[in-house]
C-alpha positions in Angstrom: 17.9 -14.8 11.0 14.1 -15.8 11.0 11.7 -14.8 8.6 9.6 -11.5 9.3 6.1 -12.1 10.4 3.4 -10.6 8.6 2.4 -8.3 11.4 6.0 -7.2 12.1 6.8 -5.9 8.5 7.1 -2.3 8.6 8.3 0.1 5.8 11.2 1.0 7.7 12.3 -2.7 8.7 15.9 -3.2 8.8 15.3 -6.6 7.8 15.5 -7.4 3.8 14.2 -11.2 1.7 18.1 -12.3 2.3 17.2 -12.1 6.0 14.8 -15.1 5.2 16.7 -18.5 4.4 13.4 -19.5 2.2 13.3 -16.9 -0.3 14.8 -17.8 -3.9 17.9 -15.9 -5.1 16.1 -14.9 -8.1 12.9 -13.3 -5.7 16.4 -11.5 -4.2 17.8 -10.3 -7.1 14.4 -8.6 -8.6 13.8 -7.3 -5.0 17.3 -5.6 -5.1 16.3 -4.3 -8.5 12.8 -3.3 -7.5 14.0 -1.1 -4.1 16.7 0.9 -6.6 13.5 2.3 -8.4 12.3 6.1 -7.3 9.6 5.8 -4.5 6.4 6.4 -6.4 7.5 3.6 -8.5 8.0 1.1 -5.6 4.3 2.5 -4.4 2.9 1.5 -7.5 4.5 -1.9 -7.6 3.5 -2.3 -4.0 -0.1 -1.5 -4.7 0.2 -3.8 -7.7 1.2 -6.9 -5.5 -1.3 -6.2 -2.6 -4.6 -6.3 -5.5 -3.0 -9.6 -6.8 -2.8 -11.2 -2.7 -6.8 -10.3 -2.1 -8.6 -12.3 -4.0 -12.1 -12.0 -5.0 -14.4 -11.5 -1.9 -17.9 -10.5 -2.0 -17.8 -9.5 1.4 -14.9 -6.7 1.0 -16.8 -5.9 -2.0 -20.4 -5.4 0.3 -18.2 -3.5 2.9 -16.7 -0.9 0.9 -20.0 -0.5 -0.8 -21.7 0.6 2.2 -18.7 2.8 3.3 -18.8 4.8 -0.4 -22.9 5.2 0.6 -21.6 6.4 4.3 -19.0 8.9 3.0 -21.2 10.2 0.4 -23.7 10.5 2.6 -22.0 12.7 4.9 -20.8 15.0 2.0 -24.3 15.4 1.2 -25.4 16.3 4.4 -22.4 18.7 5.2 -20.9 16.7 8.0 -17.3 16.2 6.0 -15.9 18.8 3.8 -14.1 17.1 0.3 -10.2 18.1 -0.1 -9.4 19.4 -3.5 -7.7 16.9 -5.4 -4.8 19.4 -5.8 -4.1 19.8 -2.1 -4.2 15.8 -1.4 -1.3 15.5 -4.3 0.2 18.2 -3.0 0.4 16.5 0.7 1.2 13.0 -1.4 4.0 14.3 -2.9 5.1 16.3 0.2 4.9 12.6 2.1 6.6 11.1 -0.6 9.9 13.7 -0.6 10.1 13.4 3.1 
């Protein structure tokens, strides 16, 4: 079976790293450790892996400057209203259970 392409990688692939003749069996065996760990914890190592693929770019650090100046600016002038912290963990978790 070929390997997954970046753009067709979805959460709920069917696919898994023994699909792809290239991976290592040791890559396999802490992947088939890492997916027997509780959702939140796969999210965490997930995130975890993405920050340690981007590099540091000064352009993706310019870009989501301005957007923190955009967003805060339509806070100030009233056209977004913030979600309390409570109700976005609420909706996390919710997502998470599902």
């Amino acid at each position: 079976m070929p390997c997954i392409a970046r753009s067709e990688l979805r959460v709920d692939s069917p696919k898994t790293f023994s699909d792809c003749a290239m991976v290592d069996r040791n890559a396999q065996a802490v992947a088939d450790q890492l997916l027997k760990l509780p959702a939140p914890d796969r999210a965490r190592l997930a995130a975890l892996l993405l920050a340690s693929l981007e590099g540091a770019d000064s352009d993706a650090e310019a870009a989501w400057d301005a957007e923190i100046a955009h967003r805060t600016r339509e806070l100030d002038n009233g056209a977004v209203q913030g979600v309390p912290a409570a109700e976005v963990f609420a909706e996390v978790e919710r997502r998470l259970k599902a």
